[in-house]
C-alpha positions as CSV (number, residue, x, y, z in Angstrom):
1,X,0.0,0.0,0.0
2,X,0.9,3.8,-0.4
3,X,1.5,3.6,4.0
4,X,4.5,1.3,3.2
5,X,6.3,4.6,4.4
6,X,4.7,4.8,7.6
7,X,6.5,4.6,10.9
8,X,4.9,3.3,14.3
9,X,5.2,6.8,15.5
10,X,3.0,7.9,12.2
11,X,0.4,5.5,12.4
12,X,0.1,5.8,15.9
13,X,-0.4,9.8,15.8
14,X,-2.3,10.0,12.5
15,X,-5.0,7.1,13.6
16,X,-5.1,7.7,17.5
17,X,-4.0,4.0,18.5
18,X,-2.7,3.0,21.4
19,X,0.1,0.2,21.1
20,X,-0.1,-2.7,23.8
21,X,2.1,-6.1,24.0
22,X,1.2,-7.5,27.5
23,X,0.0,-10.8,26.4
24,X,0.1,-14.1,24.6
25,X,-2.8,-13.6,22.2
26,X,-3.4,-17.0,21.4
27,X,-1.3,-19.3,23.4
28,X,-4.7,-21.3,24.2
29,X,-5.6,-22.1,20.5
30,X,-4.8,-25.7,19.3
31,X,-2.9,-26.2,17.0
32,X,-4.3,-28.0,13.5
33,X,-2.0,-30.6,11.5
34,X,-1.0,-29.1,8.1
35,X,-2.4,-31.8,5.3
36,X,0.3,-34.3,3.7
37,X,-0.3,-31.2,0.4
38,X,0.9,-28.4,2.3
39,X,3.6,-30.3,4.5
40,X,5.2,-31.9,0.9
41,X,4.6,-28.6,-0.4
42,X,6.7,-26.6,2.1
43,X,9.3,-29.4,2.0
44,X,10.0,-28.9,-1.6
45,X,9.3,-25.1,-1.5
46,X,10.7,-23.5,1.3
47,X,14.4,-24.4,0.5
48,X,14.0,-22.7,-2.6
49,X,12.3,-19.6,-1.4
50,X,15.3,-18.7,0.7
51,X,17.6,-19.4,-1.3
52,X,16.2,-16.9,-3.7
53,X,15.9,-14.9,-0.4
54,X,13.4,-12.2,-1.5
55,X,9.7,-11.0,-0.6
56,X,8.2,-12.4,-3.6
57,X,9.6,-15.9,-3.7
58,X,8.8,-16.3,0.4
59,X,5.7,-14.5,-0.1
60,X,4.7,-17.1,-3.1
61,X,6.1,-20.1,-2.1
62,X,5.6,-19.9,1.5
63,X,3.0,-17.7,2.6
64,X,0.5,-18.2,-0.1
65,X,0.2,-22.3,0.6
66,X,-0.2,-22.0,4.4
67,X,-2.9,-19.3,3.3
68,X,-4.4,-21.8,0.7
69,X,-4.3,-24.2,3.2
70,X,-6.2,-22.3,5.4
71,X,-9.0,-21.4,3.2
72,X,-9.0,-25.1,1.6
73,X,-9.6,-26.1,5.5
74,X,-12.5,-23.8,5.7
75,X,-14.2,-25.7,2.7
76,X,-13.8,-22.2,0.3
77,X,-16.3,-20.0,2.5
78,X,-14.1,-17.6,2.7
79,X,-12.0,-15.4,-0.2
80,X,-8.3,-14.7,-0.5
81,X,-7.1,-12.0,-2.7
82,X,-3.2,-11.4,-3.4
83,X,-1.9,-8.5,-4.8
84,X,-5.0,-6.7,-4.9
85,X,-5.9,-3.3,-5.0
86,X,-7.6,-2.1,-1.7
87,X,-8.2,1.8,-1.5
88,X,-10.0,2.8,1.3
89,X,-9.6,6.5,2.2
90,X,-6.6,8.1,-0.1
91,X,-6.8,11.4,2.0
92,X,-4.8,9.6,4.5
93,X,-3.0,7.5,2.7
94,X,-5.2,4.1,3.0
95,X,-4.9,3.1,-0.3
96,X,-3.0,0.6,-2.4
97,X,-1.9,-2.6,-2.9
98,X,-2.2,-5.4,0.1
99,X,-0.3,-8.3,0.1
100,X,-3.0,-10.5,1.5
101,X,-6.1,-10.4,3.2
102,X,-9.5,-12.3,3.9
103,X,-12.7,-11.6,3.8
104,X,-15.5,-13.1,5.0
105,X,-17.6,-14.4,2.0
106,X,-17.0,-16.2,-1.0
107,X,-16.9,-14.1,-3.5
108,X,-13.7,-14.2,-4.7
109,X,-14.2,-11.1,-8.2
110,X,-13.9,-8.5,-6.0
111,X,-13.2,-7.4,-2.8
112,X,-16.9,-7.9,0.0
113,X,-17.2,-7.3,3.3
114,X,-16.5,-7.9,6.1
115,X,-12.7,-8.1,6.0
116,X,-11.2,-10.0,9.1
117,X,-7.7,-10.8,8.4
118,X,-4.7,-9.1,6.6
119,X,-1.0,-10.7,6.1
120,X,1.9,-8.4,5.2
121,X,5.2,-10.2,4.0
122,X,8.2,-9.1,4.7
123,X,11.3,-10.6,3.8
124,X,13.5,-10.8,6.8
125,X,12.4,-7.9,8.9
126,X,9.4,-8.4,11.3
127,X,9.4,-4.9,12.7
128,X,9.8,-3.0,9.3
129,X,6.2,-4.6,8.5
130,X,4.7,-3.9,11.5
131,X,3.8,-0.5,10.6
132,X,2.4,-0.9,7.5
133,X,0.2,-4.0,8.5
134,X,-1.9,-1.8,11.4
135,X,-2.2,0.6,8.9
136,X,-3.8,-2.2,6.5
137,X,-5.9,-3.4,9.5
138,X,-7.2,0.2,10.3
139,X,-8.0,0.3,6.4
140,X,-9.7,-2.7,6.7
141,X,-11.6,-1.3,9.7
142,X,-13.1,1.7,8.1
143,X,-13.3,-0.4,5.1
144,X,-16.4,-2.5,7.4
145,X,-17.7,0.5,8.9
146,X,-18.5,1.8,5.6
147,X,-20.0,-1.6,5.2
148,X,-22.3,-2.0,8.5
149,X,-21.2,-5.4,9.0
150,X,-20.5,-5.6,12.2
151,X,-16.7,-7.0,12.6
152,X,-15.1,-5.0,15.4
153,X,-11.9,-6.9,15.7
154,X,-9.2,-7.4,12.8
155,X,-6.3,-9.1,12.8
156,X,-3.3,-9.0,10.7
157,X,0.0,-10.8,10.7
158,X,3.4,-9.7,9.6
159,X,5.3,-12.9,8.3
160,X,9.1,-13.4,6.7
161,X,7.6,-17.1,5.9
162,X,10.0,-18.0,8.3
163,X,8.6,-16.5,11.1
164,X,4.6,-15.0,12.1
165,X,3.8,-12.2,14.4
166,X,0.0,-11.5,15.1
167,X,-2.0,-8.9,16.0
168,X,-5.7,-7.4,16.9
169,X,-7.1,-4.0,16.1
170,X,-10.1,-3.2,18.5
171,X,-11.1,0.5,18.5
172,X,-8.0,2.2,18.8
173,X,-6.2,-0.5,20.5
174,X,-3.8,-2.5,18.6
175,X,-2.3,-5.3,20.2
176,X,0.9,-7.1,19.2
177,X,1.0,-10.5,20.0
178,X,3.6,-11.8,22.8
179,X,4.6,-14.6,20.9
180,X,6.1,-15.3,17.6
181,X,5.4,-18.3,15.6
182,X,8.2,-20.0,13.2
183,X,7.6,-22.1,10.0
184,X,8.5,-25.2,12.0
185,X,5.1,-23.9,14.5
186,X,3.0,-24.3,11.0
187,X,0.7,-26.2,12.5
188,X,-0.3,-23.3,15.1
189,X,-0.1,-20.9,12.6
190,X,-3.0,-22.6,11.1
191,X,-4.8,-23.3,14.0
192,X,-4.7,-19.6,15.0
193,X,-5.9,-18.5,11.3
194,X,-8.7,-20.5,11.3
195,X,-9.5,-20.0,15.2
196,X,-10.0,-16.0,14.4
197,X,-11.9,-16.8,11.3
198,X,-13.8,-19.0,12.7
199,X,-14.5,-16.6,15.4
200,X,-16.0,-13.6,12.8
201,X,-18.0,-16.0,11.2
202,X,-19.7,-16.7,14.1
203,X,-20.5,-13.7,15.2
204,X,-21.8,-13.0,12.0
205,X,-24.8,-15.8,12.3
């Protein structure tokens, strides 16, 4: 997105958040066992992706199968969208491209709310995303106010592939997970992903 400029300090100030990290967010959530797909998958793919050690080829051969996973374990009721445009509110710089994110229906043409999830991937640098990611989830707020659906908590996630960070956007709280997750922790990545989803779709019933 056009925020990929933003600092912590900026998005704080400009969107009147308050920054906790007091807690393990989801240290109760159980973890799920990646399929034999995505475990062969990663086997053969990750040793390439870093090799080739750049956001696109962790971000592709990493990210995008635990995320396809994920969705494929939700039986397709939800949408992923990759490299999609998301403009929001281009008067404070809300707008452009996001890396990943999840919404809540189907649809899979176009963008429908409610959004409940955005990833950001960063190549080896889990702070540097940070910033831009809560400034994707606060896009992804208005983006379901303008909507009336309802969601009041987003989550996003800041990845290398190699390692997750999570966290959860309520008001103007945002708050960064305790604990980091690595690769070899894919099957609590997935269980988390699917726990939150899980979560916003039940709240939508």
């Amino acid at each position: 997105m056009s925020d990929s400029n933003f600092k912590l300090e900026t998005v704080k100030s400009r969107f009147n958040l308050n920054f906790v990290r007091d807690k393990a967010l989801f240290a109760e959530v159980e973890p799920i066992d990646p399929s034999h797909l995505l475990k062969q998958t990663l086997d053969e793919y990750v040793p390439l992706a870093l090799a080739i050690h750049t956001e696109k080829a962790r971000s592709e051969m990493i990210v995008a199968p635990v995320l396809i996973e994920v969705r494929r374990r939700l039986d397709n009721r939800i949408s992923l969208f990759s490299g999609t445009e998301f403009n929001v509110d281009k008067s404070q710089d809300l707008n452009g491209i996001c890396d990943f994110l999840f919404s809540l229906s189907p649809e899979q043409l176009t963008i429908t709310a409610p959004i409940v999830s955005i990833v950001e991937a960063k190549n080896d640098n889990i702070k540097n995303g940070i910033p831009q990611c809560i400034a994707e989830m606060v896009a992804a707020k208005r983006f379901n106010e303008m909507h009336d659906n309802g969601i009041e908590e987003i989550f996003g996630v800041v990845t290398t592939g190699s390692l997750w960070q999570f966290l959860r956007l309520t008001d103007h709280t945002v708050e960064i997970d305790l604990d980091e997750y690595y690769l070899s922790q894919v099957d609590k990545i997935i269980g988390i992903l699917i726990s939150l989803i899980e979560d916003a779709m039940a709240k939508q019933k």
